[in-house]
C-alpha positions in Angstrom: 57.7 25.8 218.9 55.1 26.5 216.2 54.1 24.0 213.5 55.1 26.2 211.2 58.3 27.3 212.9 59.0 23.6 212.9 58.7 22.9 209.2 61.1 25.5 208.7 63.3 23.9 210.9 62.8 20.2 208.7 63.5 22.5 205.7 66.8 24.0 206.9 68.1 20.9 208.1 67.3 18.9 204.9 68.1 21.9 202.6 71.9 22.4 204.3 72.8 19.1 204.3 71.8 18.6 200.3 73.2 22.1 199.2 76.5 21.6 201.2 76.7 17.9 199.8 76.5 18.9 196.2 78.9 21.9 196.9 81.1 19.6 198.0 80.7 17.2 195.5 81.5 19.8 192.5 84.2 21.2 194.5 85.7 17.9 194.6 85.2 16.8 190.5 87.1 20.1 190.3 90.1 20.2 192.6 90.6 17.5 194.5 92.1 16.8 197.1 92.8 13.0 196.6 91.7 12.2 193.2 89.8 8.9 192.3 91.3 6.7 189.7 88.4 6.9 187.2 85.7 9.3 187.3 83.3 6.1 187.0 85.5 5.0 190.5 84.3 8.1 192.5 80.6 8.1 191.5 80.5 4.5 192.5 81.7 5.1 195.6 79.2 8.1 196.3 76.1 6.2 195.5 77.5 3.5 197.7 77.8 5.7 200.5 74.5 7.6 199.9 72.8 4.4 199.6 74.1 3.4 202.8 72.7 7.0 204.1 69.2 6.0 203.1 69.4 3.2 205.5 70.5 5.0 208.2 67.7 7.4 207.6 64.8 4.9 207.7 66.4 2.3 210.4 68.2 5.1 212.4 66.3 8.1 212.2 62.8 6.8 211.7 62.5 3.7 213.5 65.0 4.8 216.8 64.1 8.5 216.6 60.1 8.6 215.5 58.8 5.3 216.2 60.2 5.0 219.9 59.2 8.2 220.9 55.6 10.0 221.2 54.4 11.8 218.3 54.3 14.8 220.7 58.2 14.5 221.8 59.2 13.7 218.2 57.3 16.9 217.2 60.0 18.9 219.2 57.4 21.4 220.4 57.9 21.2 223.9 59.4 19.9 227.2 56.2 18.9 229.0 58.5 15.4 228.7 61.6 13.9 230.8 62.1 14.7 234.5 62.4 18.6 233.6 65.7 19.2 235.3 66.0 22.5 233.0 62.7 23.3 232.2 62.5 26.4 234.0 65.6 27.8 232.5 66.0 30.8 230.2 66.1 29.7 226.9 69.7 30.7 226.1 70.4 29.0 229.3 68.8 26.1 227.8 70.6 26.3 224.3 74.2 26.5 225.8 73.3 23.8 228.3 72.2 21.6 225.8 74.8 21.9 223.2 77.5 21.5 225.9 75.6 18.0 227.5 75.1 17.0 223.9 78.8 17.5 222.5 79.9 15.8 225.8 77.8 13.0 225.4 78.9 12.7 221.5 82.3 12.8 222.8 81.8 9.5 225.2 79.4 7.4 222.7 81.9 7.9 220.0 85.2 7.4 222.6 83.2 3.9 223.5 82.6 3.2 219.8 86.4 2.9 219.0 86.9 0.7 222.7 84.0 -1.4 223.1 84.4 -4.5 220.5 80.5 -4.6 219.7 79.8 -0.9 219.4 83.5 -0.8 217.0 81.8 -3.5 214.8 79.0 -0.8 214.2 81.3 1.8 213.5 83.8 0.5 212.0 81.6 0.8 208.6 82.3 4.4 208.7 86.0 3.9 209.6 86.3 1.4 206.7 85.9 4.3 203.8 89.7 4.2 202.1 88.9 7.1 200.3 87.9 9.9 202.7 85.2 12.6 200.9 82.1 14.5 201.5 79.9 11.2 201.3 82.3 10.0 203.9 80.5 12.1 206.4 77.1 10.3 206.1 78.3 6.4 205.4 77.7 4.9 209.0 75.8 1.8 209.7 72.1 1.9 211.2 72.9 0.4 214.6 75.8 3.5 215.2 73.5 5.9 214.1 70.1 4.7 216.5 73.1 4.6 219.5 73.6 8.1 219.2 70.0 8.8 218.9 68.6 6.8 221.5 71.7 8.4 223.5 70.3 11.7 222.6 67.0 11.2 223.1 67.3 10.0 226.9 69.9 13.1 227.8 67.0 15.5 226.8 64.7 13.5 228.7 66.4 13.4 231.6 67.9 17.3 231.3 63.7 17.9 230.2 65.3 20.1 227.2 62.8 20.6 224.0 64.1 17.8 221.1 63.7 21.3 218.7 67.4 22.2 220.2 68.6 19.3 219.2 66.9 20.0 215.5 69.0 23.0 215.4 72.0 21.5 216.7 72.3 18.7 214.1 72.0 21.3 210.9 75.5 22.5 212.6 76.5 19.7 213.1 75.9 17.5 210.2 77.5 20.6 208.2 80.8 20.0 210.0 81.1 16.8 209.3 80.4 17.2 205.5 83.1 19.7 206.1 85.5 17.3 208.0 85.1 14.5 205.5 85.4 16.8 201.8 88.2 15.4 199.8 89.0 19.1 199.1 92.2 21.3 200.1 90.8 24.2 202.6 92.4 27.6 203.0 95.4 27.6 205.9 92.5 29.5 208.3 90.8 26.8 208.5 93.2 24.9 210.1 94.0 27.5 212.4 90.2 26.8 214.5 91.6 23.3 215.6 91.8 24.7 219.3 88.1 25.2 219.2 87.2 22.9 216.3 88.1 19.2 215.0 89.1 20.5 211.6 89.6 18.3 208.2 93.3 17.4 209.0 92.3 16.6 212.5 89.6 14.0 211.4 91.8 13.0 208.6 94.3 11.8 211.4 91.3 10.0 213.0 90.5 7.8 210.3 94.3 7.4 209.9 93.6 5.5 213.3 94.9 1.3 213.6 92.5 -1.3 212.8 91.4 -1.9 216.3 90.3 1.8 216.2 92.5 3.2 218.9 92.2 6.4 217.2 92.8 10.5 218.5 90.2 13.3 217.9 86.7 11.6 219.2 85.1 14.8 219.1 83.1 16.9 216.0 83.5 20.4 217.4 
């Protein structure tokens, strides 16, 4: 992947997860799904949340996912990296492998999150939101976050897949989850996807989970 190519890639992600948040977020003052008590209520509990976000982004994304890996790797330009188990794949052989290895892996590290008493203490800050909207989606702690990274970063090392996959994966991604979490009342189609989907009632049911965080629907898509 191109330098170029790759700032585009940086400008999608960031400029899909800002424009879905503040469609969400004027979707919500309008129609509601759940309305806040006080409009001063909600607005408090979105900078809390966001504020939370910028943590995860300097601790999580930063310090687990740049400063622990190569400037090279992290530039997501190649797969001269890892024990290149799929190097010499066709590239949409390399795309479908890696978005089915990482969804499965996603799957497990969030399934141990909810059984594993030290990983739950992480993740139980995103589980602790009462009131479920968009900024739901990006209020986890810094220590559940660099877990999934870290995760992440050693299944493309050992599958040798190029990081930029993974770049393009996480614009998807982080879209569903701003989807999942939107305190919003979506069309009955929606709904319909759940056998190839975890759609918003489906998550909603996940956060409905106990307080040990026994919970149902681990997966994001």
């Amino acid at each position: 992947m191109s330098p170029q190519t790759l700032v585009w890639v940086r400008v999608l992600y960031a400029g899909s997860l800002l424009g879905l948040l503040a469609f969400f977020l004027l979707w919500e003052d309008g129609q509601p799904r759940q309305a806040f008590g006080t409009a001063r209520a909600r607005w408090r509990h979105v900078g809390r949340n966001l504020g939370l976000f910028v943590w995860v982004v300097l601790g999580a994304d930063y310090l687990a996912g740049q400063w622990l890996v190569s400037s090279q790797s992290l530039l997501l330009r190649s797969t001269d990296w890892g024990l290149n188990l799929a190097q010499h794949l066709p590239l949409a052989a390399q795309c479908g492998l890696a978005w089915l290895a990482s969804d499965l892996l996603d799957y497990g590290v969030h399934r141990l999150s909810h059984r594993v008493g030290l990983l739950w203490r992480f993740h139980a800050v995103h589980h602790s939101d009462s009131h479920l909207d968009v900024s739901s989606g990006l209020r986890t702690h810094p220590v559940d976050t660099a877990v999934h990274v870290l995760a992440t970063l050693g299944l493309y090392a050992v599958l040798g897949l190029p990081l930029w996959i993974e770049g393009l994966r996480a614009i998807i991604c982080n879209a569903l989850s701003l989807v999942q979490h939107a305190n919003v009342r979506f069309p009955d189609w929606v709904e319909k996807l759940s056998p190839v989907l975890v759609t918003p009632a489906q998550h909603r049911d996940h956060h409905d989970a106990d307080a040990n965080g026994r919970a149902c629907h681990f997966g994001l898509c």
